[in-house]
SEFIZA-3560 file (N, C-alpha, C; in Angstrom, 3 decimals):
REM SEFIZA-3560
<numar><xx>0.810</xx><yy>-1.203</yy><zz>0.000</zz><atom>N</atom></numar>
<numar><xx>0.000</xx><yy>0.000</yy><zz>0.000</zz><atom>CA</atom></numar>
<numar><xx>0.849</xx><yy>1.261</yy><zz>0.000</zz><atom>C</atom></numar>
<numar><xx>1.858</xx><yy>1.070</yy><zz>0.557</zz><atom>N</atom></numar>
<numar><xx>2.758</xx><yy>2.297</yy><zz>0.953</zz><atom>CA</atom></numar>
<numar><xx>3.501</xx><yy>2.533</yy><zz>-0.258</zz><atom>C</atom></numar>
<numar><xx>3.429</xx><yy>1.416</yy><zz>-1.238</zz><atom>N</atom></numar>
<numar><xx>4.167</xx><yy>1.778</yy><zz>-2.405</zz><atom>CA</atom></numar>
<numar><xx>3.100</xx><yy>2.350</yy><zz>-3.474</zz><atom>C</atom></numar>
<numar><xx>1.977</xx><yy>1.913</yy><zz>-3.377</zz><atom>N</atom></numar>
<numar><xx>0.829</xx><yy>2.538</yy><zz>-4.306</zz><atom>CA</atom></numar>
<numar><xx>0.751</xx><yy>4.185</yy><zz>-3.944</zz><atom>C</atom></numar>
<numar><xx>1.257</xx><yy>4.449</yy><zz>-2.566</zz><atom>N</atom></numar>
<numar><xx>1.033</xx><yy>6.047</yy><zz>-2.250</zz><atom>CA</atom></numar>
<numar><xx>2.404</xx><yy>6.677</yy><zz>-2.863</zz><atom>C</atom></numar>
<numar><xx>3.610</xx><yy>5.852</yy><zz>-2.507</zz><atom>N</atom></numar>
<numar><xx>4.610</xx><yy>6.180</yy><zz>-3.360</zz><atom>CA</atom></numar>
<numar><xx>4.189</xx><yy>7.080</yy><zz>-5.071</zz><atom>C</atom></numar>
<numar><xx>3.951</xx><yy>6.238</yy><zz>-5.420</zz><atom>N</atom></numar>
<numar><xx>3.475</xx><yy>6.205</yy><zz>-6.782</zz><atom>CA</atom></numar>
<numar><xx>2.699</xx><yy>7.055</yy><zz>-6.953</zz><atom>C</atom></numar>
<numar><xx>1.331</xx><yy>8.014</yy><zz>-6.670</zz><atom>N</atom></numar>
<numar><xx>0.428</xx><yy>8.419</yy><zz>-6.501</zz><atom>CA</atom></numar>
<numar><xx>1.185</xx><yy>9.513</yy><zz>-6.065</zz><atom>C</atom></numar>
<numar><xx>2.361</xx><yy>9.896</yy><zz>-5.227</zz><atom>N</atom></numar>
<numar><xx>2.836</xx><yy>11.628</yy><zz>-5.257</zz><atom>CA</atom></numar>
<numar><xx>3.969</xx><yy>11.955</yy><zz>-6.192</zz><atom>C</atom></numar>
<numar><xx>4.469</xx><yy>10.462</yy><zz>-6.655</zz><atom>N</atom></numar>
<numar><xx>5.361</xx><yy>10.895</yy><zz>-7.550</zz><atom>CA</atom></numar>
<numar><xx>4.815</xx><yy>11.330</yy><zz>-8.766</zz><atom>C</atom></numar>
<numar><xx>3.645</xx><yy>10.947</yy><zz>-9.477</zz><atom>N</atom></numar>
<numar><xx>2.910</xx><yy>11.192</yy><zz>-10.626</zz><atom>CA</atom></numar>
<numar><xx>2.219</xx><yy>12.718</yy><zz>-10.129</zz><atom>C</atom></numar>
<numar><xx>1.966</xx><yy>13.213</yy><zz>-9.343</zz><atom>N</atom></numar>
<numar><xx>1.386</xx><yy>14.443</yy><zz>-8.679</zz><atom>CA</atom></numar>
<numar><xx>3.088</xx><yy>15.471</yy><zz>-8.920</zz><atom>C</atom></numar>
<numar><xx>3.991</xx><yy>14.779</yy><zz>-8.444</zz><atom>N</atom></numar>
<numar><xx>5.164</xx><yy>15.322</yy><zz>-8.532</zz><atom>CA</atom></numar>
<numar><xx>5.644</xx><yy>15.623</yy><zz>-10.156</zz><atom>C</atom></numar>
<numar><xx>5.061</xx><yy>14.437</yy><zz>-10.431</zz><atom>N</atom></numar>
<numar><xx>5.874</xx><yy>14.578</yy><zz>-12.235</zz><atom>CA</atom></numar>
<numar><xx>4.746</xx><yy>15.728</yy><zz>-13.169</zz><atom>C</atom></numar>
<numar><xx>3.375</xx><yy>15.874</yy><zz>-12.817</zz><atom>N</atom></numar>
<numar><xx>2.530</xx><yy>16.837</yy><zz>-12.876</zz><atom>CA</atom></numar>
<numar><xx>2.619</xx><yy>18.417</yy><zz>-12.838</zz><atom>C</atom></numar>
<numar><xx>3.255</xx><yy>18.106</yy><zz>-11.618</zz><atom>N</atom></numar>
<numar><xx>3.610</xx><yy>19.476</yy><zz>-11.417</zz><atom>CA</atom></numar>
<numar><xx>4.899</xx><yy>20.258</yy><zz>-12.290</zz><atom>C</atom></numar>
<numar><xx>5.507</xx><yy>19.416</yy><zz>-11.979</zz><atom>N</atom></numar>
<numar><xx>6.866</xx><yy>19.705</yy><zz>-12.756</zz><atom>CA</atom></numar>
<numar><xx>6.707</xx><yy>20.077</yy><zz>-14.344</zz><atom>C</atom></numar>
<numar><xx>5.942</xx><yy>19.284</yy><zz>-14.903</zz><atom>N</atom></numar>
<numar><xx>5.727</xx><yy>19.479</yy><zz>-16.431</zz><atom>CA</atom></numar>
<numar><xx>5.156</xx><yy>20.892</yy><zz>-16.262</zz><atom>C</atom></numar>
<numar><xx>4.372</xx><yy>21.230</yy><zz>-15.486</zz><atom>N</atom></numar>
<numar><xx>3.571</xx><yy>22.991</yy><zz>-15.581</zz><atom>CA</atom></numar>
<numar><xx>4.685</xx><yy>23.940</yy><zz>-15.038</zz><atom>C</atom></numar>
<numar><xx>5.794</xx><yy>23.489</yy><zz>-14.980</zz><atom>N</atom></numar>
<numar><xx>6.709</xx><yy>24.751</yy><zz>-14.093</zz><atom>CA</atom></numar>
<numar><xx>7.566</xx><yy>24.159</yy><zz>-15.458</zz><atom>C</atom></numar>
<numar><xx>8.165</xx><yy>25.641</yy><zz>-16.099</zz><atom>N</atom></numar>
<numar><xx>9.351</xx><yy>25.772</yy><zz>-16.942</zz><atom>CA</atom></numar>
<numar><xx>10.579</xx><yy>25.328</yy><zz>-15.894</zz><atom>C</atom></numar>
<numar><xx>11.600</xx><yy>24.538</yy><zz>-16.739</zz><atom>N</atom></numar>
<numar><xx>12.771</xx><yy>24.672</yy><zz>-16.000</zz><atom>CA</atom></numar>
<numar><xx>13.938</xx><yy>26.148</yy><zz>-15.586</zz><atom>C</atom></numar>
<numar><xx>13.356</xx><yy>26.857</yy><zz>-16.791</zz><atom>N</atom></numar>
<numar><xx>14.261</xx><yy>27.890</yy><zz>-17.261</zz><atom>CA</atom></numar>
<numar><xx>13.853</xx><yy>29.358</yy><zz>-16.018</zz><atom>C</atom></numar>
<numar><xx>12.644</xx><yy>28.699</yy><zz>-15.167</zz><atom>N</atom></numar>
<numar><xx>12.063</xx><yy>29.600</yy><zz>-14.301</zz><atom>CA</atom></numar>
<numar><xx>13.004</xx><yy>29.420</yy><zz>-13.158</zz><atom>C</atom></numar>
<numar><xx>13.280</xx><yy>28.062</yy><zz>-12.667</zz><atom>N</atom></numar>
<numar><xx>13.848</xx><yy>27.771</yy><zz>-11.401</zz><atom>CA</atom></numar>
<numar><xx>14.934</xx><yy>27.884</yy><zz>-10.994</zz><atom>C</atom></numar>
<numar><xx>15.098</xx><yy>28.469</yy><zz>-9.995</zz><atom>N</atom></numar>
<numar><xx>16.881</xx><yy>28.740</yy><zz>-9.267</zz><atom>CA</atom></numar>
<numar><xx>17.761</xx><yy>26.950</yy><zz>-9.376</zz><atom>C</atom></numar>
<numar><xx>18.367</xx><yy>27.767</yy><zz>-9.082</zz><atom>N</atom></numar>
<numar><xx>19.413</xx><yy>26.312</yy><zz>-8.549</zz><atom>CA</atom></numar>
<numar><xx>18.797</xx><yy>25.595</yy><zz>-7.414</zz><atom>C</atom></numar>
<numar><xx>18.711</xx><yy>26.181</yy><zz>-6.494</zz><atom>N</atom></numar>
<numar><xx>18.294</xx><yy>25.949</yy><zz>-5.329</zz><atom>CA</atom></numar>
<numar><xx>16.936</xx><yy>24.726</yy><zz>-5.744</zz><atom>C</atom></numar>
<numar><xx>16.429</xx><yy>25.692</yy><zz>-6.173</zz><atom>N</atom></numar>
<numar><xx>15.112</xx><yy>24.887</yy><zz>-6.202</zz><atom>CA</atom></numar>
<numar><xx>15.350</xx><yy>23.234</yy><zz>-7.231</zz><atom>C</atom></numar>
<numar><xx>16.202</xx><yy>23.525</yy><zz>-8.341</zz><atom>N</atom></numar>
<numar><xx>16.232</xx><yy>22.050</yy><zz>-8.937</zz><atom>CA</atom></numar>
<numar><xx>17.093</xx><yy>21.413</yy><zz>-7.702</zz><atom>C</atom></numar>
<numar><xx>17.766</xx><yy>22.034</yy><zz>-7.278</zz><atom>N</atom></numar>
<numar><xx>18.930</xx><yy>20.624</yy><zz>-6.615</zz><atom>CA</atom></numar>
<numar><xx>18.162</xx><yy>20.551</yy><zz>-5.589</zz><atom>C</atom></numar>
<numar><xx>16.800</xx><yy>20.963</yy><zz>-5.053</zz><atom>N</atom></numar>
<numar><xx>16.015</xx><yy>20.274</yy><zz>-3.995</zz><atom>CA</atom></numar>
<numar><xx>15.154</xx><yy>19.406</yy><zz>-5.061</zz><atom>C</atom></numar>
<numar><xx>14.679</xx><yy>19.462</yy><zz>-6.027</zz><atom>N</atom></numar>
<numar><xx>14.109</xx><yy>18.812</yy><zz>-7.016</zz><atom>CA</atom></numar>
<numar><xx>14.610</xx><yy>17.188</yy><zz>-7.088</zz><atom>C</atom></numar>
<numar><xx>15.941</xx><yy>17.366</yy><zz>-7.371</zz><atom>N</atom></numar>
<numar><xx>17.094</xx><yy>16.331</yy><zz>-7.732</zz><atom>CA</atom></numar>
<numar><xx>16.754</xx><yy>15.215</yy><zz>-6.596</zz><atom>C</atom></numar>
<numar><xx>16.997</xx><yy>16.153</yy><zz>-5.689</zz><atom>N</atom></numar>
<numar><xx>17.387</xx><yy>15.720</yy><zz>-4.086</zz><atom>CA</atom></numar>
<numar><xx>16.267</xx><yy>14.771</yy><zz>-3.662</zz><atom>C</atom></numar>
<numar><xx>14.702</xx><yy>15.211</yy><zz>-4.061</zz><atom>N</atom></numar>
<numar><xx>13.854</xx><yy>15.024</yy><zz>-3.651</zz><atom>CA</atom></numar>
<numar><xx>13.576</xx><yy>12.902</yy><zz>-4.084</zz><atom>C</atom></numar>
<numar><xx>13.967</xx><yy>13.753</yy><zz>-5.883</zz><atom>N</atom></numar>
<numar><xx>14.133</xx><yy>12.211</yy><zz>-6.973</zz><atom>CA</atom></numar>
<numar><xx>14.873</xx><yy>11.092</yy><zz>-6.371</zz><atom>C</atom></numar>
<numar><xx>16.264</xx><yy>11.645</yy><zz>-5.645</zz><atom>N</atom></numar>
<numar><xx>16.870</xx><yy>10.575</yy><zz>-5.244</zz><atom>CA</atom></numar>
<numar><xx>16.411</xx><yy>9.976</yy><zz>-4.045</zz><atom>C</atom></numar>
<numar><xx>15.652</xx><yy>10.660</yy><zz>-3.492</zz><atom>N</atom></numar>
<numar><xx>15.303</xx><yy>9.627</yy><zz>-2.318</zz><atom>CA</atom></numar>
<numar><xx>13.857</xx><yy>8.949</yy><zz>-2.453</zz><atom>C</atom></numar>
<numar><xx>13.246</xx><yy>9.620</yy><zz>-3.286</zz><atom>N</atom></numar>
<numar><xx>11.902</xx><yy>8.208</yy><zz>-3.967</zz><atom>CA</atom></numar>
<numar><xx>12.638</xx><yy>7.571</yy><zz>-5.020</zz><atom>C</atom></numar>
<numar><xx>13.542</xx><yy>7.731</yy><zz>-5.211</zz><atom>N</atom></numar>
<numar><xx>14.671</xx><yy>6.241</yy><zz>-6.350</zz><atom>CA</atom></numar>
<numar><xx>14.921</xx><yy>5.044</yy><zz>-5.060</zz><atom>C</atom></numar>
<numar><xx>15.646</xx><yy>6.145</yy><zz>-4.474</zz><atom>N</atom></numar>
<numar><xx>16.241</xx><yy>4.910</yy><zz>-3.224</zz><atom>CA</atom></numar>
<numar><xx>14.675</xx><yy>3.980</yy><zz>-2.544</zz><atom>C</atom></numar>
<numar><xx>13.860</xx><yy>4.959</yy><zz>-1.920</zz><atom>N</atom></numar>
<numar><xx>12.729</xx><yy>3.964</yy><zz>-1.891</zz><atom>CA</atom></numar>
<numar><xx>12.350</xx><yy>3.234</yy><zz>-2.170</zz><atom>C</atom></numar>
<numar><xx>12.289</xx><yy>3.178</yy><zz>-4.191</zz><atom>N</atom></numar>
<numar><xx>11.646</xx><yy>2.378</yy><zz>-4.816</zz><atom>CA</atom></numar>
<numar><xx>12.469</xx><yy>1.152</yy><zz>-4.840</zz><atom>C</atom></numar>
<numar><xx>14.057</xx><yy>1.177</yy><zz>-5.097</zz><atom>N</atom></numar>
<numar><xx>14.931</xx><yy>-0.051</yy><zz>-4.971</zz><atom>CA</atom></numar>
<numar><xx>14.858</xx><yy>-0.381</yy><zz>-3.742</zz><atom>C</atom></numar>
<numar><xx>14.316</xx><yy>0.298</yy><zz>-2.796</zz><atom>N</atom></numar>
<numar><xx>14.689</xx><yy>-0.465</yy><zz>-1.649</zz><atom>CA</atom></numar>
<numar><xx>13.081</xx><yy>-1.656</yy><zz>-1.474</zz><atom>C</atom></numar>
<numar><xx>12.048</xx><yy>-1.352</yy><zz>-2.206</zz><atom>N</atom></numar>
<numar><xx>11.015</xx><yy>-2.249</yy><zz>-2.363</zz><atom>CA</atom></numar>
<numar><xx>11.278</xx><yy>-3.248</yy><zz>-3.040</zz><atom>C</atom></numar>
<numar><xx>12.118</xx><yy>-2.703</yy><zz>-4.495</zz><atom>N</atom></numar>
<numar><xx>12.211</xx><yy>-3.915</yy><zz>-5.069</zz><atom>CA</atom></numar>
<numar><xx>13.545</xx><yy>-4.983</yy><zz>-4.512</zz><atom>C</atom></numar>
<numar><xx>14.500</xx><yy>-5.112</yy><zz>-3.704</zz><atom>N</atom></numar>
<numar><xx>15.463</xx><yy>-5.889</yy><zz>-2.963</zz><atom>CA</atom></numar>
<numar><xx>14.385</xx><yy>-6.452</yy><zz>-1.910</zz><atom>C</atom></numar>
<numar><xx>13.564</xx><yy>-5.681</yy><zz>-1.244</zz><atom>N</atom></numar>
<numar><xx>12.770</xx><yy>-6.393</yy><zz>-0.807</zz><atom>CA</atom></numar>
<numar><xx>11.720</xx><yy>-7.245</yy><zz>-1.105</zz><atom>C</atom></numar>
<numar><xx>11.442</xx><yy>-7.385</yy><zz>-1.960</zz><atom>N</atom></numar>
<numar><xx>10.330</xx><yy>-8.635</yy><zz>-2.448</zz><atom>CA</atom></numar>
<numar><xx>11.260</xx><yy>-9.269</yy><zz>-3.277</zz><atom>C</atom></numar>
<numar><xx>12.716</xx><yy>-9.197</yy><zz>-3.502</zz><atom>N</atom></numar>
<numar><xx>13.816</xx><yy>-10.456</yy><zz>-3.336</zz><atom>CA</atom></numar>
<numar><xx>13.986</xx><yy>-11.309</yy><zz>-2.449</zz><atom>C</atom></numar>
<numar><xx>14.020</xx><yy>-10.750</yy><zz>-1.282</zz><atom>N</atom></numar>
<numar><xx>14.328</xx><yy>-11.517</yy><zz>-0.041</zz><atom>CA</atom></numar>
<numar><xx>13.424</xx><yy>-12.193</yy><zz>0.393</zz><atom>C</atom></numar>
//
């Protein structure tokens, strides 16, 4: 379930993003962007190692 909500803010996330120009945003704001990606990446591998085990 916790991965279906996963999923459900990242598509809200990828939403949003398409309506905001990149060419608008500071630095700041992509490398919290970036920042944000890498830790629902790490999440998601960390689901999938788990339904390895």
């Amino acid at each position: 379930m916790a991965h279906e909500e996963r999923n459900k803010m990242l598509n809200t996330t990828d939403a949003k993003l398409d309506n905001t120009t990149e060419d608008n945003k500071s630095t700041l704001e992509l490398l919290a962007d970036a920042n944000h990606q890498i830790e629902e990446l790490k999440l998601q591998i960390a689901w999938l190692e788990r339904s390895y085990e």
